[in-house]
C-alpha positions as CSV (number, residue, x, y, z in Angstrom):
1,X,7.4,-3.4,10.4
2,X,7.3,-4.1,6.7
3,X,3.7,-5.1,4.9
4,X,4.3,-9.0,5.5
5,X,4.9,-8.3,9.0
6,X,1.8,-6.1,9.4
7,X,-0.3,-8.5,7.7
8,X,0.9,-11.3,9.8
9,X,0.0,-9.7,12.6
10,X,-3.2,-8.2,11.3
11,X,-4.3,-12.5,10.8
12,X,-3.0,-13.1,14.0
13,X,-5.0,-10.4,16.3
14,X,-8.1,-11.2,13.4
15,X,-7.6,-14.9,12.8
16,X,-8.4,-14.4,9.3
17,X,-5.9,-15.6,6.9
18,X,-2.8,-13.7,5.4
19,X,-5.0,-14.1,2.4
20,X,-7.6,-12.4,3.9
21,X,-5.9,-9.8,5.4
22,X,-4.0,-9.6,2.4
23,X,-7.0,-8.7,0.3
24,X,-8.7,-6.2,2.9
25,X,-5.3,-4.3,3.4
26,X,-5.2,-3.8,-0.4
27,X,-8.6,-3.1,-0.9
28,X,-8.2,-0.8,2.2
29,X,-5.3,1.4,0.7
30,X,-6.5,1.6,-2.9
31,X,-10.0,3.3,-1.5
32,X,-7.8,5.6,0.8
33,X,-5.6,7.0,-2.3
34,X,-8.2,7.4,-4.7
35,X,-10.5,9.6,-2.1
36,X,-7.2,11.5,-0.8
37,X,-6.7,11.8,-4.8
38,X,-10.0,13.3,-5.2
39,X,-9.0,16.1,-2.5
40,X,-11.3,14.1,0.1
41,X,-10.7,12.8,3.6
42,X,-10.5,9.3,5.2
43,X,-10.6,9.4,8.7
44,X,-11.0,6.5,10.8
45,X,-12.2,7.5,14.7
46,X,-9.1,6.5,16.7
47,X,-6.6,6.2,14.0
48,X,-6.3,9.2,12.0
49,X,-7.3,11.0,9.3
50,X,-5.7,10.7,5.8
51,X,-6.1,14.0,3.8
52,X,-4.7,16.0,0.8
53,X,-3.1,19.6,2.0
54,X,-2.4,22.2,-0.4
55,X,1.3,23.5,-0.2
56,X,2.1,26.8,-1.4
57,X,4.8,27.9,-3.9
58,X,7.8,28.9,-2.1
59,X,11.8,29.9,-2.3
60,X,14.1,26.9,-1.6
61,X,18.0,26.7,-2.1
62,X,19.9,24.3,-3.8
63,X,21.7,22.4,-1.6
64,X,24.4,21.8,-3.7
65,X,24.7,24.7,-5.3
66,X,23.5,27.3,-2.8
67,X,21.2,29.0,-5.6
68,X,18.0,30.3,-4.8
69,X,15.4,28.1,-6.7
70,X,11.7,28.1,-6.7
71,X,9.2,25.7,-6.0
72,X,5.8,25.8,-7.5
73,X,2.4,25.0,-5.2
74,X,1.6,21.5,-4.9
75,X,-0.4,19.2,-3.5
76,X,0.7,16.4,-0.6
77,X,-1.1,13.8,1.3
78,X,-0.9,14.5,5.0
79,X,-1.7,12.2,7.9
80,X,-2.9,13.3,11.4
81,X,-3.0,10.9,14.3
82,X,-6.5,11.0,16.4
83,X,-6.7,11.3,20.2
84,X,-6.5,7.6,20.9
85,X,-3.5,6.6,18.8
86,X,-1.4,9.6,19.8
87,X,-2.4,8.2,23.6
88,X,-1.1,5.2,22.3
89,X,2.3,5.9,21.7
90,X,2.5,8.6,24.0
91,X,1.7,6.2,27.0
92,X,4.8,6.2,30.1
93,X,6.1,2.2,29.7
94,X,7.3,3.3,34.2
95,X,5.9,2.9,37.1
């Protein structure tokens, strides 16, 4: 699902407009990467939490190449699914 489809369905389940959804979807995302920027959390009770994890520096190889490089710490936004969403998609579709 791209983000026309999701906003389509968003009005749909909502019935607010594409507009609307739009808007809220956009406003909804900016807020999340500028707190996950700031090394804070979003988490939304059922959904997930959205959160920045520090990586450490490390050894890799080149995959090309086979050389050994290295590859400094960083920092990488990380999701986590909550209880509810995991229960979700984890639900048997058999009877």
């Amino acid at each position: 699902m791209n983000k026309q489809q999701l906003v389509a369905a968003a009005a749909k389940e909502s019935g607010l407009t594409k507009k609307a959804v739009e808007t809220a979807l956009k406003a909804l995302t900016e807020a999340t990467i500028k707190e996950v920027a700031k090394k804070g959390k979003v988490q939304l009770i059922g959904f997930g939490t959205f959160e920045a994890r520090a990586r450490k520096a490390r050894t890799g190889k080149n995959p090309q190449t086979g050389a050994t490089i290295k590859i400094a710490a960083s920092t990488a936004p990380a999701f986590k699914a909550g209880k509810a969403f995991k229960e979700a998609v984890n639900k048997k579709k058999h009877k």
